[in-house]
C-alpha positions as CSV (number, residue, x, y, z in Angstrom):
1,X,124.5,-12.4,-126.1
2,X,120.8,-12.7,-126.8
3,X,118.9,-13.4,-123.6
4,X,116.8,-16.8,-123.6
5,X,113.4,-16.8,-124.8
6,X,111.5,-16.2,-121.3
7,X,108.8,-18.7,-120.3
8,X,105.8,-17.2,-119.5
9,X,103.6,-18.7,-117.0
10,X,99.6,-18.7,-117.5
11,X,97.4,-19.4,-114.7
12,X,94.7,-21.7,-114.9
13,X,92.1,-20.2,-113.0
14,X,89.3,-22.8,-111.2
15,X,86.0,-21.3,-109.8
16,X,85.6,-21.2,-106.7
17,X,84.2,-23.8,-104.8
18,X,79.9,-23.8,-104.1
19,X,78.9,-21.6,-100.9
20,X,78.0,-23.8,-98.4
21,X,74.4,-22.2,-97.1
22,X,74.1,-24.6,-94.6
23,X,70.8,-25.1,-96.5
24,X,69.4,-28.5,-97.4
25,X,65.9,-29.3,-99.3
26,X,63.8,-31.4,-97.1
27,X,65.0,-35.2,-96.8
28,X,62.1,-38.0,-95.0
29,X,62.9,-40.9,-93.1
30,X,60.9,-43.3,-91.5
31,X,61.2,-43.9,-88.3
32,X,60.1,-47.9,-87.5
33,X,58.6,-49.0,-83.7
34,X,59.3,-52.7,-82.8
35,X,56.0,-53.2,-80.8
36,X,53.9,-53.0,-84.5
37,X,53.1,-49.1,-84.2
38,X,52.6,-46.9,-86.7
39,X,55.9,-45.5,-88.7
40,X,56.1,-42.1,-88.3
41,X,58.0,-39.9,-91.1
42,X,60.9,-37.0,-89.8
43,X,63.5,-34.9,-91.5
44,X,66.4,-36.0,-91.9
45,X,69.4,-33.8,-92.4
46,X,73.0,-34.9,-92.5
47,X,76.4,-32.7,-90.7
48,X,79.4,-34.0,-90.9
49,X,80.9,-31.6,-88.8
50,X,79.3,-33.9,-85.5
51,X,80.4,-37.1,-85.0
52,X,77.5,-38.7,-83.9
53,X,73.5,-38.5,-85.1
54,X,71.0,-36.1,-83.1
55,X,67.1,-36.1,-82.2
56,X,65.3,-33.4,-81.2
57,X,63.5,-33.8,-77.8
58,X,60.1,-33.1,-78.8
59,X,60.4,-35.3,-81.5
60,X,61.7,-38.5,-79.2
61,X,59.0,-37.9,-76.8
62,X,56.2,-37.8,-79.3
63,X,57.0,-41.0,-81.0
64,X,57.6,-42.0,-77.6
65,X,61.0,-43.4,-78.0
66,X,62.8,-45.0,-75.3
67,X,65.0,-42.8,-74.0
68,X,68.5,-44.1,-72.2
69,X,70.2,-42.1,-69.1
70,X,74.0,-42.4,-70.4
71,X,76.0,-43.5,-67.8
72,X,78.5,-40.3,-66.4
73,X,81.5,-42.1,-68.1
74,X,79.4,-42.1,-71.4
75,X,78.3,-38.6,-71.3
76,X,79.5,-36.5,-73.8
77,X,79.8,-32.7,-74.1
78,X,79.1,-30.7,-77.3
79,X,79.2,-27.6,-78.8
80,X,75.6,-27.2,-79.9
81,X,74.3,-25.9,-83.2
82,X,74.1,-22.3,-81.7
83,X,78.1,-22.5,-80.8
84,X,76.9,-23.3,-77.0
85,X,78.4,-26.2,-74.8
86,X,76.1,-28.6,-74.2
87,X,76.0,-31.9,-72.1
88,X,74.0,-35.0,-73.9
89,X,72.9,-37.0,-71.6
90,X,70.1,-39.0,-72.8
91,X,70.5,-41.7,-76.0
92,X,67.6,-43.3,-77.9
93,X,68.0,-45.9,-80.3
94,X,65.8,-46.7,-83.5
95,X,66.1,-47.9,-87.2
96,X,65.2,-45.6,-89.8
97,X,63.7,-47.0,-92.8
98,X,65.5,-45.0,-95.9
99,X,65.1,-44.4,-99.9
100,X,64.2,-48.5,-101.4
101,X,62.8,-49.4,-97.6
102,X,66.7,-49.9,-97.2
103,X,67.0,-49.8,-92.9
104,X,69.5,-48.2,-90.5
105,X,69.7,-49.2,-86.8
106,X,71.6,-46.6,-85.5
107,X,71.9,-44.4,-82.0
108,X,71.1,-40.8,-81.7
109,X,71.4,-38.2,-79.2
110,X,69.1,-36.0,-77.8
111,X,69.7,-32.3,-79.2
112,X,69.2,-29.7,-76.6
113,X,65.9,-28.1,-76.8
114,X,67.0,-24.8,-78.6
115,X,68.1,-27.1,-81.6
116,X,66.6,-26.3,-85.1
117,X,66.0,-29.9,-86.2
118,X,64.2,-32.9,-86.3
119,X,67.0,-35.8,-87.2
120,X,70.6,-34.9,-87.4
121,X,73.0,-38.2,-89.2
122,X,76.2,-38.1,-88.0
123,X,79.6,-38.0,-89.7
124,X,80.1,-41.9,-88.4
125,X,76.6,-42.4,-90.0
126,X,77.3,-41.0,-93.3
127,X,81.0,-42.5,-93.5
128,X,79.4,-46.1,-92.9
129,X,75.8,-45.4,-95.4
130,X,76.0,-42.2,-97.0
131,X,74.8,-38.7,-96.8
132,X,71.0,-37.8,-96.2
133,X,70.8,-36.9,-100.2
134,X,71.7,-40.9,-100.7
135,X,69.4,-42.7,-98.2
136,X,66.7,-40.3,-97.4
137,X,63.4,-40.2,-99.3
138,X,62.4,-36.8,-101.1
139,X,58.6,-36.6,-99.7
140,X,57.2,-38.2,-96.5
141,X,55.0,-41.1,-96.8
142,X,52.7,-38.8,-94.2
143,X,51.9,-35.7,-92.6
144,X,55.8,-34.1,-91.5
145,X,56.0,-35.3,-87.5
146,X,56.9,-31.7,-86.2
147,X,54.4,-29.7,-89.2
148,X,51.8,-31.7,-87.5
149,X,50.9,-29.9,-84.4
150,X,48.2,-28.1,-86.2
151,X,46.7,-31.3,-87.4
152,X,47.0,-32.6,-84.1
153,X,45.3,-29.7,-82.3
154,X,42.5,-30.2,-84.5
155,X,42.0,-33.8,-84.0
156,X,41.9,-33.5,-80.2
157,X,39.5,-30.5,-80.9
158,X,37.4,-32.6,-82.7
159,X,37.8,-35.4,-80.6
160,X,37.0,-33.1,-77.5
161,X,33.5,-31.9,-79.3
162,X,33.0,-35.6,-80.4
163,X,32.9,-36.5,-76.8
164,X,31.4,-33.1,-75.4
165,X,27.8,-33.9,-77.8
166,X,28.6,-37.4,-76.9
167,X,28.2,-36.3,-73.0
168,X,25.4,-34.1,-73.7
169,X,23.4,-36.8,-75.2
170,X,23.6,-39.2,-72.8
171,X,22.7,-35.7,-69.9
172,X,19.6,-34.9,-72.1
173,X,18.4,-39.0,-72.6
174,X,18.8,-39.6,-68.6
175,X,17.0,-36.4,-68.1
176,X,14.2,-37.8,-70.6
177,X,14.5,-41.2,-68.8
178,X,14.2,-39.3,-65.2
179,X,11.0,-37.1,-66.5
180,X,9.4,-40.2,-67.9
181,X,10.0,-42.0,-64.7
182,X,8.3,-39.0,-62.5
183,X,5.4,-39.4,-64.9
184,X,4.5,-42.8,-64.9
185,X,5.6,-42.5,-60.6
186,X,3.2,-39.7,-60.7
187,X,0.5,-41.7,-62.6
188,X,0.4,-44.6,-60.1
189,X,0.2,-42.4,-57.1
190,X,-2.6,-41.0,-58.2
191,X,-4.4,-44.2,-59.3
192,X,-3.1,-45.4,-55.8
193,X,-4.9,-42.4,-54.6
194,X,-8.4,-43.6,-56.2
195,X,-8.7,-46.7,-54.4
């Protein structure tokens, strides 16, 4: 009895999947003020992996954002993004203006100060509007908010000497004022003198 043919199985091979690096290229938002001030441009990144969006606190407090005190039913605990628990306590709310000037109104929480980022979007965030890739711009309209210490270091420098020469002008014309003053004081005792 001749055996039956035997069925030989091939295995389709598929290539692995891409290595996550955890690395993005740089995505811009804007982030828009309701009492008419200036936009000012952040990275954006997006991380599934938390369910809710993320500032950094340096970043909230220079754009001067109105921070929120959660209430203790509404604080949450995290693991951080250095595998650490952490405790947000603080909320700020804000729209970012996106790729096409499309907007998002969304809240985010205040990273802990450790954190390596400027704007975290959430997994509810990129469920309801898409990833960072989608609505983020590729270049920032302006100078990067946290690259922009430097800049800003030299602006108050400059503004400091502005207003140091500024000072120093105003010393030396009193003191020209003062000595003109003595003179012409001096000059009328003296005629005083001669009558």
């Amino acid at each position: 009895m001749a055996s039956p043919p035997s069925r030989t199985r091939t295995a389709t091979v598929s290539p692995p999947p891409p290595v996550e690096t955890g690395h993005q290229a740089d995505l811009w938002g804007r982030i828009m003020f309701t009492n008419n001030r200036e936009p000012k441009d952040a990275r954006f990144k997006d991380d599934t992996g938390t369910p809710v969006n993320w500032i950094h606190p340096s970043l909230a407090k220079r754009f001067k954002l109105d921070v929120e005190q959660l209430e203790d039913r509404d604080v949450r605990d995290f693991i951080d993004f250095q595998g650490k628990r952490y405790r947000a306590k603080q909320v700020v709310w804000f729209t970012m203006m996106g790729r096409g000037q499309k907007t998002y109104w969304d809240k985010y929480y205040i990273a802990s100060e450790r954190s390596n980022i400027d704007v975290i979007l959430g997994e509810g965030f990129v469920n309801a509007n898409g990833r960072a890739r989608d609505v983020c711009e590729t270049a920032p309209h302006a100078a990067p908010a946290r690259n922009s210490d430097h800049d800003q270091i030299k602006t108050k420098e400059a503004q400091t000497d502005s207003v140091a020469k500024e000072l120093a002008e105003k010393k030396k014309r009193k003191m020209q004022r003062d000595r003109e003053a003595k003179s012409k004081g001096d000059a009328s005792k003296s005629h005083k003198k001669e009558r």
